[in-house]
Structure formats: C-alpha cells, structure tokens
KEVO-36735 format. One line per field, with one value per residue (C-alpha): y, x, z; residue in three letters. Coordinates in pm, 1 decimal. Layout:
% KEVO-36735
north [Y,...] .
east [X,...] .
up [Z,...] .
residu [ALA,...] .
This chain:
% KEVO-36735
north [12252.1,12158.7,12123.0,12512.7,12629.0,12433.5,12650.2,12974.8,13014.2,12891.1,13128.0,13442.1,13394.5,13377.7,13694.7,13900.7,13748.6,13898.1,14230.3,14296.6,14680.9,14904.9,15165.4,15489.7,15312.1,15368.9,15255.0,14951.8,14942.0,14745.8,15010.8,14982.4,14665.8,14496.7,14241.1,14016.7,14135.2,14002.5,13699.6,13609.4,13717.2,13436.9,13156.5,12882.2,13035.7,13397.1,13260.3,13092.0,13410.9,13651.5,13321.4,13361.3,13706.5,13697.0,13441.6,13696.3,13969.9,13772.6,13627.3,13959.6,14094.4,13813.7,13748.7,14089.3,14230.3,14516.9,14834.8,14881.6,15292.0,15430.5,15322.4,15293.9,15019.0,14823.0,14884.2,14708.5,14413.2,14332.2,14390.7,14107.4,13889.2,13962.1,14076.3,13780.4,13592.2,13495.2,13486.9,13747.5,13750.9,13935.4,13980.4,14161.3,14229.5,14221.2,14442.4,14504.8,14826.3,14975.1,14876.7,14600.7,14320.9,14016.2,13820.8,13816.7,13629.1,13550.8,13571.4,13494.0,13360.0,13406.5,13411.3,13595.4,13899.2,13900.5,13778.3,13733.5,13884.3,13810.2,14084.6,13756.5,13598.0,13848.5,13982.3,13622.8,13619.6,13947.4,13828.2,13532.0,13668.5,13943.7,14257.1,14614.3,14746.2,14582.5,14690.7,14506.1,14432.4,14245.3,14235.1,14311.9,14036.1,14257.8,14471.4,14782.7,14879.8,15139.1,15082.1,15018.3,15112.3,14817.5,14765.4,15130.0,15017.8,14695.6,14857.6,15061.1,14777.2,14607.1,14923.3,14943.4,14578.5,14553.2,14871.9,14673.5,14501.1,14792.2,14708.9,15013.3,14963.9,15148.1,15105.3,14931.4,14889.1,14740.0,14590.5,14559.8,14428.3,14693.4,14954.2,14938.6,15258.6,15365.4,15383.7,15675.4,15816.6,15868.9,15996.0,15713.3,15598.8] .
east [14916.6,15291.9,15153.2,15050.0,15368.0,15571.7,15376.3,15364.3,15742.4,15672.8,15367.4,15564.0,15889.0,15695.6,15490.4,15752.2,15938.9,15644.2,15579.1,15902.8,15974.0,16251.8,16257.8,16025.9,15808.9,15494.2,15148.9,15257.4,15076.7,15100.0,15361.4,15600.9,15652.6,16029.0,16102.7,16207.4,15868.6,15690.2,15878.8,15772.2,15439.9,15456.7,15578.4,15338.7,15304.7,15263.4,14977.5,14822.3,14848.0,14686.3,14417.6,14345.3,14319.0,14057.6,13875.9,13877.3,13757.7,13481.4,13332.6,13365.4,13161.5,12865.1,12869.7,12925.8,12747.6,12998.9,12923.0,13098.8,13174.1,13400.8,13530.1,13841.9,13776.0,13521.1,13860.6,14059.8,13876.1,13801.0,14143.1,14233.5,13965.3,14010.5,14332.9,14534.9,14308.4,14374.2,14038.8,13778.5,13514.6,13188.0,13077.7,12827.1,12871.7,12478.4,12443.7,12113.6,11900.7,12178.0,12417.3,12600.5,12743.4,12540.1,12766.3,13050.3,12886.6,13103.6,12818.5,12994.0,13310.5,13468.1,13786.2,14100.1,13931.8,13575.5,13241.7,12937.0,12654.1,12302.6,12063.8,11772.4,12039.0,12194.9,11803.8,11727.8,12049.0,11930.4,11624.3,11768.2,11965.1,11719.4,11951.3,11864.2,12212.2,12491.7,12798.6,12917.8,13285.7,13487.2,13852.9,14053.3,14364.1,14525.4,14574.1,14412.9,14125.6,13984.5,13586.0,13499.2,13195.3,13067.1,13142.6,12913.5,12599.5,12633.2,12595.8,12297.6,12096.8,12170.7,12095.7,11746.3,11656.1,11745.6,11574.4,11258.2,11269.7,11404.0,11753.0,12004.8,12346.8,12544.5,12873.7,13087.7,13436.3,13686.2,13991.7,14325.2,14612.9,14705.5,14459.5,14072.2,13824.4,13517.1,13222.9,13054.6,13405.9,13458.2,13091.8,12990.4,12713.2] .
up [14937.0,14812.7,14456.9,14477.3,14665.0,14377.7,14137.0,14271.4,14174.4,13792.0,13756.2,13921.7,13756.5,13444.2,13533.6,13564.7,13272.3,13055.3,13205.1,13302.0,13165.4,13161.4,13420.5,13333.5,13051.0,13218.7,13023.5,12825.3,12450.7,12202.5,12081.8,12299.6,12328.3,12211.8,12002.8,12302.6,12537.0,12188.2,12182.3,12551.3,12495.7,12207.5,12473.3,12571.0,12939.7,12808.6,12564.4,12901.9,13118.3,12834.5,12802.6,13208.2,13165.1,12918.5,13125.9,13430.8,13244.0,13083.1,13424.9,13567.4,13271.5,13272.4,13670.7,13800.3,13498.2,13507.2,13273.6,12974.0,13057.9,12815.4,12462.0,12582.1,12817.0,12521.9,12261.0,12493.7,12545.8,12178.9,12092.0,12304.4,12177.6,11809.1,11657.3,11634.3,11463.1,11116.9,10999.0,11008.9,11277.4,11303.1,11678.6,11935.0,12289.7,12436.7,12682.7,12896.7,12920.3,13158.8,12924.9,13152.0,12920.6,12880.4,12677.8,12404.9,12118.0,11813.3,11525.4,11182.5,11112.6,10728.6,10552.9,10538.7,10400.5,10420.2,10661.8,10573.4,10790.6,10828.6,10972.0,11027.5,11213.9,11443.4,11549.1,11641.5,11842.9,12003.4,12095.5,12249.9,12515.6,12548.1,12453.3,12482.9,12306.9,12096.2,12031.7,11723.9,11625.0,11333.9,11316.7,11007.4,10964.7,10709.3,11024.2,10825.2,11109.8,10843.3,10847.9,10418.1,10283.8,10318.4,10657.1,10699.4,10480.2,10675.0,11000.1,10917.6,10777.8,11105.5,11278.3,11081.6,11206.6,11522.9,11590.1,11482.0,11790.3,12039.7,12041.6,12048.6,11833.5,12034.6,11852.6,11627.6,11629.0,11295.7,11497.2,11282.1,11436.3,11745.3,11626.8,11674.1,11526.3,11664.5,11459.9,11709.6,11713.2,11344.3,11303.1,11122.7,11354.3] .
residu [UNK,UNK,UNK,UNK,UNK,UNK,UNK,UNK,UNK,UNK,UNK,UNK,UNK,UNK,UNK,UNK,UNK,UNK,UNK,UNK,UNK,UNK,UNK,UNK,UNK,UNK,UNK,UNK,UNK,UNK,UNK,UNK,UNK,UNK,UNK,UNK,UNK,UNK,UNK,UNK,UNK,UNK,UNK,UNK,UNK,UNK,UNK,UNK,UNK,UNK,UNK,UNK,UNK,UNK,UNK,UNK,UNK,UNK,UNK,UNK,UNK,UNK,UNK,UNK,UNK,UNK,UNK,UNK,UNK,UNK,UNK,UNK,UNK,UNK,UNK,UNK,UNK,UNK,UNK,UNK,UNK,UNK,UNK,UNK,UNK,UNK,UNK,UNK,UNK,UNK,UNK,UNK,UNK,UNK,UNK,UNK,UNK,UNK,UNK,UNK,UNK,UNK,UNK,UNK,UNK,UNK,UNK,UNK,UNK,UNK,UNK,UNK,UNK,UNK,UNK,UNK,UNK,UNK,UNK,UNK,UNK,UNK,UNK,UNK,UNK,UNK,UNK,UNK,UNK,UNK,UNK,UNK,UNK,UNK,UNK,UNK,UNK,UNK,UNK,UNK,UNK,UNK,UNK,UNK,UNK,UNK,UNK,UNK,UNK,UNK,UNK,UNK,UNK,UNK,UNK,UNK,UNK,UNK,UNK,UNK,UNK,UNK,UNK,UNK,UNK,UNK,UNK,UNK,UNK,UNK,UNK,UNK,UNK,UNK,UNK,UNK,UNK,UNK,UNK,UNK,UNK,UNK,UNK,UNK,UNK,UNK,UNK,UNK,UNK] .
C-alpha cells in the first residue's frame, strides 16, 4: 500500500505537468498545443501515459465491445495509433454486424512511403475474426493525409472482395501527421 501512495504523487504531478493549459483554452488539439506541452508530451512519462491510454481505450473497445458511433470518435483513435510512426502502416478495425469493434489489426507494414496490400490476405484476416464491417486505415509519414489514386483503386478492389464474403467496408481513413480524411467524407467511398 506505501508503494502506491509513493506513486500516486509521481503519476499526478506528471499528469498535470502534461495537460496543464492556460486558462480559457478549452478542447486541446493537436493545434494548440506549445512547443513546451510538445516537449512534455515527448518525456518518457508522457510517452507512458499516452501508452496507458491507448491500452484503456483498446480493452474498452474488445471487452465492452463499445460502438464505434461517429467518425469523429474512429479519427481520434487511429490518430493515436498511427501518426507517429515512421513507417507506413495498412490497418482494419473489425467490427461485428452492429458495428462494435472486434479488434485493431495492423495488416501490412512498408516503408517510408509506400505499403503493399494484399486483397487474399486481408479477406482471410476477415474471415478469421469473423467481421461483418471494416474500417480500413494507413497513415501517411510525410504527414500529407491526402488519399492518392492509388490509395482509391486500392480501396475498391478491397471493397469488391470483401464483399464476396459479406463484409461491409465501411470507411477508410489516410492519417498524416495531426490530420486524418475520411473516405465516406470526401465522397470517395
């Protein structure tokens, strides 16, 4: 019980280290934040509260099977899991026939400026874990979140497939740096 009294201090002192904000800021985004609220988001304990966080929101998605409702809230949560990264990634989020995430399933992983994809590959996956929708997503670590044509012909031809075997794509979201675009937004799907 001392051990977690001893830490309590170290983990709040840190907490409001990080989201400590001048008065009247309100909604904090990626925008907003100063040089010196990036530098303690870059500290080691910073790095392990935004790792906890993700870890939250992930159980809370597979164990409580929570419903992805809006854009917004499916933006936000790949934006955490994919723009830092310094290598592009190609992922789903399988959700179930009421569209309640299944899992987070990193698919392919490539280089600095390109993935590649395999329809085969990402219906087996589907069928695996038994998926009734996907939303896919791939980050872009030139920060540029503008879908490119072949990031459109790609998503039909996945589309096509997966419809095959009665699974919906729902979405797909390009994630560069702060800024993610919607696929169903932009009219593209």
């Amino acid at each position: 019980m001392e051990a977690v009294r001893s830490a309590a201090p170290a983990a709040s002192a840190a907490r409001s280290q990080v989201l400590k904000l001048p008065r009247g800021v309100g909604r904090v985004t990626p925008a907003r934040l100063t040089k010196a609220m990036r530098a303690a988001l870059a500290s080691q304990d910073a790095q392990q509260i935004v790792v906890a966080a993700l870890t939250v929101l992930e159980q809370r998605a597979k164990y409580e099977r929570s419903t992805l409702s809006s854009p917004q809230v499916v933006r936000d949560y790949l934006r955490l899991k994919l723009a830092d990264l310094e290598h592009e990634v190609f992922a789903a989020v399988w959700l179930d026939s009421q569209n309640r995430a299944l899992e987070f399933d990193e698919l392919f992983r490539g280089t600095l400026a390109q993935t590649s994809v395999y329809p085969r590959e990402v219906v087996k996956r589907a069928l695996r874990v038994n998926a009734a929708g996907v939303i896919f997503a791939h980050n872009h670590p030139s920060g540029v979140a503008e879908p490119s044509a072949a990031d459109q012909v790609l998503t039909e031809a996945l589309k096509r497939a997966l419809a095959l075997v009665d699974v919906k794509v729902l979405d797909h979201f390009v994630i560069g740096g702060s800024a993610a675009v919607s696929f169903v937004e932009r009219g593209l799907l």
